[in-house]
C-alpha positions in Angstrom: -167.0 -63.6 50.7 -168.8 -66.5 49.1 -171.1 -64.1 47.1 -168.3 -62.4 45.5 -166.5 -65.7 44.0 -170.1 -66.5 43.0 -171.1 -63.4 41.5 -167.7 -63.0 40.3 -169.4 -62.4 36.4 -172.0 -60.8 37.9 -169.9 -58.2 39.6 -167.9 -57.9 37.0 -170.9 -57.0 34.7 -172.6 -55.0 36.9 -168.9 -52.8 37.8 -167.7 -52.3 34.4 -171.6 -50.7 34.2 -171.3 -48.1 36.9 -167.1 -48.3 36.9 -166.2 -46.6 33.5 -162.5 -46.7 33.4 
């Protein structure tokens, strides 16, 4: 849970990389 609000940019980064909506 803590890792996701931290790599909340991260995520987001790496997602819209593999997540191509």
């Amino acid at each position: 849970m803590m890792m996701m609000m931290m790599d909340s940019t991260l995520m987001n980064q790496y997602f819209r990389h593999h997540h191509r909506h």
